[in-house]
VMD Tcl script that draws the C-alpha trace (Angstrom):
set ca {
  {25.11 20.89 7.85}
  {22.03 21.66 5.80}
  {18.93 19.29 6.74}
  {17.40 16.81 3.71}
  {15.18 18.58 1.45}
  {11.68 17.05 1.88}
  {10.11 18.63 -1.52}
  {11.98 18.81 -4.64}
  {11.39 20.51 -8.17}
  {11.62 18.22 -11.07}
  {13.12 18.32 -14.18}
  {9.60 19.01 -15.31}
  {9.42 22.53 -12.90}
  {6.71 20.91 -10.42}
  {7.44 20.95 -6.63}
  {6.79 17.37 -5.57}
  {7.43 15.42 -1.73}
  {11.06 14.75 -2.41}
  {10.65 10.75 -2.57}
  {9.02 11.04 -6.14}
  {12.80 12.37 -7.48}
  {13.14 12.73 -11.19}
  {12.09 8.86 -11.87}
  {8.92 9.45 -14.19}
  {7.05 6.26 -12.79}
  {7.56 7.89 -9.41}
  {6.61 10.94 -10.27}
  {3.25 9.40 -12.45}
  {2.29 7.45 -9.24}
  {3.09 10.65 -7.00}
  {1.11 13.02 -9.02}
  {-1.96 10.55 -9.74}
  {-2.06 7.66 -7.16}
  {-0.65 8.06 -4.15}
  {-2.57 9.96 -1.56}
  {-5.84 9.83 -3.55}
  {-8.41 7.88 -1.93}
  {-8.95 4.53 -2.54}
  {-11.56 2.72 -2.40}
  {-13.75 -1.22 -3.57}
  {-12.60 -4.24 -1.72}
  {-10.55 -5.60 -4.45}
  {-8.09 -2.24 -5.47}
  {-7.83 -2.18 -1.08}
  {-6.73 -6.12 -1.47}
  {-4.33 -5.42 -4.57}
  {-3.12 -2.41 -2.27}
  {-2.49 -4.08 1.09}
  {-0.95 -7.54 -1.22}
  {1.70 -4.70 -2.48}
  {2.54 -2.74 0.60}
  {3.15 -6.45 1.92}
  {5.50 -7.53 -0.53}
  {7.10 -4.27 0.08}
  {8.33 -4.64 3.18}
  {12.30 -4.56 3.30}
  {12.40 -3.35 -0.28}
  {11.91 0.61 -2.12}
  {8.11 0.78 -3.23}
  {10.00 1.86 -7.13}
  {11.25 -1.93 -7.25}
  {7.17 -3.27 -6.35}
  {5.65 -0.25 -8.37}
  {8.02 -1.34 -11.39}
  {6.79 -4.81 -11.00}
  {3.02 -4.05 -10.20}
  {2.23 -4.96 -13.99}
  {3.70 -8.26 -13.58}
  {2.19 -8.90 -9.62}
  {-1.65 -8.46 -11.75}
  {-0.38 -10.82 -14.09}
  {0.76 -13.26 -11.88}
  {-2.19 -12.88 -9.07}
  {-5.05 -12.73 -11.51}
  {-5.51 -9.03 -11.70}
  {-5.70 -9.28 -7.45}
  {-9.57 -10.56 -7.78}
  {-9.88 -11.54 -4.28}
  {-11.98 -14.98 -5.16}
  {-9.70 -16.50 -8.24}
  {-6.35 -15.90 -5.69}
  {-8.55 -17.18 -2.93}
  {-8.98 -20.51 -4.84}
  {-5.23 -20.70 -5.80}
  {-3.21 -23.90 -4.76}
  {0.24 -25.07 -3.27}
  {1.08 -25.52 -6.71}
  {0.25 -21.68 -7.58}
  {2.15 -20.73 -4.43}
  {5.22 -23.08 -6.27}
  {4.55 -21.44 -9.67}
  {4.61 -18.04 -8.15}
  {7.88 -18.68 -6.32}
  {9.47 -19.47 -9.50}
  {8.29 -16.65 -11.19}
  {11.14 -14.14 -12.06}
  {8.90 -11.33 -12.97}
  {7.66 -10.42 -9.54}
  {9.45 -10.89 -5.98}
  {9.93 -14.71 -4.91}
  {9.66 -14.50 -1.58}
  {7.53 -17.54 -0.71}
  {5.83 -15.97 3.04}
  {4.91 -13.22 1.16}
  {2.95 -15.34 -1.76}
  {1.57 -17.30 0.62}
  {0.82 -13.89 2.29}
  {-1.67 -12.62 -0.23}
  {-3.24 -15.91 -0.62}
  {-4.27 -16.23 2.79}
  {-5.56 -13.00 2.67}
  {-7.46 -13.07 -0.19}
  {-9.33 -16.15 1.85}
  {-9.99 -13.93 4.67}
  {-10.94 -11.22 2.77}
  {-13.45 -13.59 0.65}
  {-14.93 -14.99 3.87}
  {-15.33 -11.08 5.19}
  {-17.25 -10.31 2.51}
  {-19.34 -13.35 2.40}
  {-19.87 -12.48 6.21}
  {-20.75 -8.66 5.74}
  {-21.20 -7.95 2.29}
  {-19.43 -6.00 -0.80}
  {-17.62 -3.44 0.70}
  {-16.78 -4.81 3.64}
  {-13.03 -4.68 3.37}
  {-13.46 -0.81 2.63}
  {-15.30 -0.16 4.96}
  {-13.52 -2.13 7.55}
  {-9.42 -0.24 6.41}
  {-11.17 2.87 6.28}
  {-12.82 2.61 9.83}
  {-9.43 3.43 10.58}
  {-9.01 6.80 8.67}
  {-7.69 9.07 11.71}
  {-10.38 11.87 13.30}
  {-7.71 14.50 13.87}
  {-5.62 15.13 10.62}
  {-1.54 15.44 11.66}
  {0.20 18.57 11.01}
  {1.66 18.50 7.47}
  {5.17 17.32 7.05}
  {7.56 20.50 7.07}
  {10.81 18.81 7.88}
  {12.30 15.83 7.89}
  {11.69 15.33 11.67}
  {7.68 15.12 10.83}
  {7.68 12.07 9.33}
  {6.45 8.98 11.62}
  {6.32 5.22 10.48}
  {3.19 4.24 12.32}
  {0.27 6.02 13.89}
  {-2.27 4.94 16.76}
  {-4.41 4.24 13.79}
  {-1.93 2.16 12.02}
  {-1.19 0.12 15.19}
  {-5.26 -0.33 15.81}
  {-5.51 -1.20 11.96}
  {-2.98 -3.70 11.76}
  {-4.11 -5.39 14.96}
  {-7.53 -5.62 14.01}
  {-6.36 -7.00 10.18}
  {-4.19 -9.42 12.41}
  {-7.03 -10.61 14.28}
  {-8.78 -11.54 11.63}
  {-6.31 -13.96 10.13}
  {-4.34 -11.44 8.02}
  {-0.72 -11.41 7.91}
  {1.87 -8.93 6.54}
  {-0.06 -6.28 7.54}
  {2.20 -4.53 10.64}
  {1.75 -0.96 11.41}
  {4.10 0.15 9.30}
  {3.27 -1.15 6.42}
  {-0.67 -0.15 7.19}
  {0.85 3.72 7.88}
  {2.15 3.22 4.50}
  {-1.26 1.87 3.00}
  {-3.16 4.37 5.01}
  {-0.76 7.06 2.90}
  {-1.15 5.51 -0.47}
  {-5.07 5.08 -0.15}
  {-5.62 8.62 1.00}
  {-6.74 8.16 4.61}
  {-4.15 10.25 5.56}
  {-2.63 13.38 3.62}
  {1.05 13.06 3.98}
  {1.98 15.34 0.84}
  {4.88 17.70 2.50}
  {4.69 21.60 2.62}
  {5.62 22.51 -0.72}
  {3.81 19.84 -2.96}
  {1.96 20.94 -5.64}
  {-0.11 18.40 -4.19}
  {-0.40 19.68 -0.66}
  {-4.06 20.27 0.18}
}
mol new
graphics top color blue
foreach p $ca { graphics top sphere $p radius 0.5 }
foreach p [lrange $ca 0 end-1] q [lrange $ca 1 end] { graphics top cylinder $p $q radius 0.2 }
display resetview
C-alpha cells in the first residue's frame, strides 16, 4: 500500500504541498499567501475571524467565500465590527453569502471588542505583537511524510490559552496551529515545495 503523496505537481508543472491540488484559488493562495508572514492588527483579526469560521469545514469553502466575509464584516476593521449590534449579528445570520453559523458571528464580534480594547490598552500593534510572541524558538523538522504533520504545537496550546484568557473565543489550538501556518510563524511547506525554504 503506497503512503499519501504529501507534494504534488500541478497541471501547471510546479511541485506544491499536496493540499493546494489543481484548484487555481488553492494553488493562488498556496503560492502567494499562505506561509508568508503576516503581519498589522487588523489582516491578524481578519485572519484569526477566518480560521474561526473554519473550524469543521475545508479552508477552499471559507477562502471561496473570503470576498463575501469582507463584505459582510466591513473589510474586518476591528473598530466598525466592534460597534456592530444584535441586529448585525441577525443580518449576518441571514446572510447566504458567507457561513450562518450564529456562535461563530458572534465569534468575531466579540473579538473584534477585545481586540479594540487591547489596542486601546497597549497600542497599534498590539495584537501582532501579542500572536507573534508565540512564533516557536526551535523551527520543526520539515514535513517529509504524512506522519509529520501535527494539529497543534506547545505554541499553539500557549497561544490559544493566552487569546482565551483574554476574552477571545474560537481560537483553540488547532485552529491557532493553523493560523500560526497561514501567517508564517511557522514554515510548514513539505519537502518538495517549490516553496520549501
Amino acid at each position: 500500500m503506497s503512503e499519501t503523496p504529501i507534494s504534488l505537481v500541478g497541471t501547471d508543472g510546479i511541485e506544491r504541498c499536496a493540499w493546494a491540488g489543481n484548484d487555481m484559488e488553492y494553488q493562488r493562495y498556496h503560492d502567494r499567501e499562505w506561509g508568508r508572514p503576516l503581519h498589522s492588527d487588523r489582516a491578524l483579526f481578519e485572519k484569526i475571524s477566518l480560521e474561526g469560521f473554519q473550524a469543521g469545514l475545508s479552508w477552499i469553502t471559507i477562502l471561496r467565500r473570503r470576498a463575501a466575509f469582507r463584505r459582510a464584516f466591513d473589510d474586518f476593521e476591528i473598530d466598525r465590527v466592534a460597534a456592530f449590534t444584535e441586529a448585525d449579528v441577525e443580518r449576518l445570520v441571514n446572510d447566504s453569502s458567507i457561513i450562518r453559523h450564529r456562535g461563530k458571528i458572534r465569534a468575531v464580534v466579540n473579538n473584534a471588542r477585545v481586540t479594540a480594547a487591547l489596542i486601546a490598552e497597549s497600542g497599534t500593534g498590539a495584537l501582532d505583537r501579542l500572536v507573534w510572541s508565540f512564533t516557536p524558538v526551535v523551527s520543526r523538522a520539515r514535513p517529509r511524510t504524512a506522519a509529520d504533520f501535527v494539529a497543534t504545537t506547545p505554541e499553539s496550546i500557549a497561544l490559544s490559552a493566552e487569546l482565551r484568557s483574554r476574552g477571545f473565543s474560537f481560537v483553540g489550538p488547532t485552529t491557532m496551529y493553523a493560523l500560526m501556518q497561514s501567517a508564517g510563524l511557522v514554515d510548514d511547506h513539505v519537502e518538495g515545495c517549490f516553496l520549501a525554504r
